[in-house]
C-alpha positions in Angstrom: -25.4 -68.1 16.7 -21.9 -65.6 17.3 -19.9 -67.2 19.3 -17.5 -66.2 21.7 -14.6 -67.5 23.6 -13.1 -66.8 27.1 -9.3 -68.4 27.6 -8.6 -68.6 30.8 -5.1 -67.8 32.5 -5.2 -68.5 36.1 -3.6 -69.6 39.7 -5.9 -68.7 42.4 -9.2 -68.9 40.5 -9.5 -65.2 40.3 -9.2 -64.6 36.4 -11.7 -67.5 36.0 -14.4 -65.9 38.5 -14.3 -62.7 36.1 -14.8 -64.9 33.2 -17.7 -66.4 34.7 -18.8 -63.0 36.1 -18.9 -61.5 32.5 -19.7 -64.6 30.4 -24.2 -63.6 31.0 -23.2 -60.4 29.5 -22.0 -61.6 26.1 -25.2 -64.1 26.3 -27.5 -61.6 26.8 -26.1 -59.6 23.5 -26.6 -62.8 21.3 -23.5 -65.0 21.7 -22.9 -68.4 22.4 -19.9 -68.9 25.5 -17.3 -71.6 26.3 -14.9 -70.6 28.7 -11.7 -72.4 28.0 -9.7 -73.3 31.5 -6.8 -75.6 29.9 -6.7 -73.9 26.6 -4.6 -75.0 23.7 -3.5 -73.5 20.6 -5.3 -75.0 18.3 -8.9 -73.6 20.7 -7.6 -70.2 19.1 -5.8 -70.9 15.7 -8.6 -73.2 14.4 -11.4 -72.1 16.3 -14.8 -70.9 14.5 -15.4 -68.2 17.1 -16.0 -64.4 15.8 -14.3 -63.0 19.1 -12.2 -63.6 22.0 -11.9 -62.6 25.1 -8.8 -63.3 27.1 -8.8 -63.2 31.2 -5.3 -63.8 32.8 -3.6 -63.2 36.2 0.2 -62.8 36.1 2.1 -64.7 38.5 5.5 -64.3 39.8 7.8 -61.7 38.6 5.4 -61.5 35.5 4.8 -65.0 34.8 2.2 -66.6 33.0 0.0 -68.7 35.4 0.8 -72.8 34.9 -2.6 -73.4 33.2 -1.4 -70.7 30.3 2.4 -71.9 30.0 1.4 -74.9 27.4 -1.1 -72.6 25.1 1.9 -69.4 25.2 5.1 -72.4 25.0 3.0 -73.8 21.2 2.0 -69.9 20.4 6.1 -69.6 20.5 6.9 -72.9 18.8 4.2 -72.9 16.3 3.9 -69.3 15.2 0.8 -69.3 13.4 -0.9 -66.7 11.6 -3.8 -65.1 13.7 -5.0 -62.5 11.4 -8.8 -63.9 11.3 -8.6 -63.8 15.7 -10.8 -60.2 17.0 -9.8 -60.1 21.0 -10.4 -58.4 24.0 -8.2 -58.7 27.1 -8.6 -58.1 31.2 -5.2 -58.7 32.4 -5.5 -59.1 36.6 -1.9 -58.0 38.4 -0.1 -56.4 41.4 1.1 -53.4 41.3 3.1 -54.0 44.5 5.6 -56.3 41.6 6.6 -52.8 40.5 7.6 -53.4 36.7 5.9 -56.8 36.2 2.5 -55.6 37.3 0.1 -57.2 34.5 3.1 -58.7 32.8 1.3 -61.6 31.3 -1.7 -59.9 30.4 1.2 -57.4 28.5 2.9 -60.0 27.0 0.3 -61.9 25.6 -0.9 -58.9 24.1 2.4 -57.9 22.4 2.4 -62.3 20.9 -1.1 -61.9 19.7 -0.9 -58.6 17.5 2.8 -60.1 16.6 1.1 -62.9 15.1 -1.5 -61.0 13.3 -4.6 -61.0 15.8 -6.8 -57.6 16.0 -7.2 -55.7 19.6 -11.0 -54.4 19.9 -10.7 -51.1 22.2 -8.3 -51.0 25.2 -6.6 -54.0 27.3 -8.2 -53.7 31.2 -5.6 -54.3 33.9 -6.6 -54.9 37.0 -4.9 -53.6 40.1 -5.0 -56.2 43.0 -4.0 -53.0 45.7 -6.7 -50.9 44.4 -9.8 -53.5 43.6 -10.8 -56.3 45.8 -12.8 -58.0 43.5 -11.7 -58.3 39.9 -15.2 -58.9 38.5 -16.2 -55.1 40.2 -13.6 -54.0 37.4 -14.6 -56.1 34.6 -18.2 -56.2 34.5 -18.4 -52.5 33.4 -15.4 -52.5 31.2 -17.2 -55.4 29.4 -20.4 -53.4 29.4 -18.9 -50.7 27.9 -16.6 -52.7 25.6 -19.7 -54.4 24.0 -20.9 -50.9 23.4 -18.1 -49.1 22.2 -16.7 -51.9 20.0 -20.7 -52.5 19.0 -20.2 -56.3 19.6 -24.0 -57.2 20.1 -25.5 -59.6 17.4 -29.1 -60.0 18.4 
């Protein structure tokens, strides 16, 4: 069976609800799901999954959440090669912080294709100002990211 992981950047819960929110739509197109609150490096570098999907809130003036520090802090340190990593990302912001709206969803996208790792489609950012629930967002955009990117495997 495909499998699929969802990391997990978070402070209030919020990027973890989407994940759980969209996590019976990758099931339903043939893929088995872990959802990966304290993620390490190594759950990406040396992980057997075919794709990933990444779900963070940015903190602060663009911060990554605490849970997500560790996993960025050895992507940094380490530097592996992520050439064999497919992602998606839903990056959940404020667009009240002005220039550091989605910053951590931005940033982990610019680390990811610096170390080698492939974008499918185009990253979702949330707006915090504009939709109350995140998951009201994400559910279609996954829908139609399955689609586009033809991720199904049954």
């Amino acid at each position: 069976m495909a499998k699929l992981n969802i990391f997990v950047g978070t402070m209030y819960g919020g990027a973890l609800d989407v994940a759980e929110q969209v996590k019976p739509l990758f099931e339903e197109v043939g893929y088995e799901v872990d959802i990966i609150e304290q993620p390490k490096l190594e759950d990406l570098a040396e992980s057997e999954a075919e794709l990933c999907l990444f779900c963070v809130s940015t903190t602060g003036s663009g911060d990554f959440p605490g849970n997500f520090v560790p996993f960025i802090r050895a992507l940094h340190d380490q530097s592996p090669s992520l050439s064999s990593v497919r992602y998606g990302l839903i990056a959940l912001g404020d667009s009240s912080y002005g220039e550091t709206f989605c910053g951590s969803g931005r940033e982990l996208d610019r680390l990811l294709e610096e170390h080698g790792a492939t974008r499918l489609g185009e990253r979702l950012e949330i707006d915090a100002m504009e939709t109350f629930m995140a998951d009201d967002a994400a559910v279609p955009w996954v829908e139609e990211w399955i689609d586009d990117q033809q991720l199904k495997v049954d």
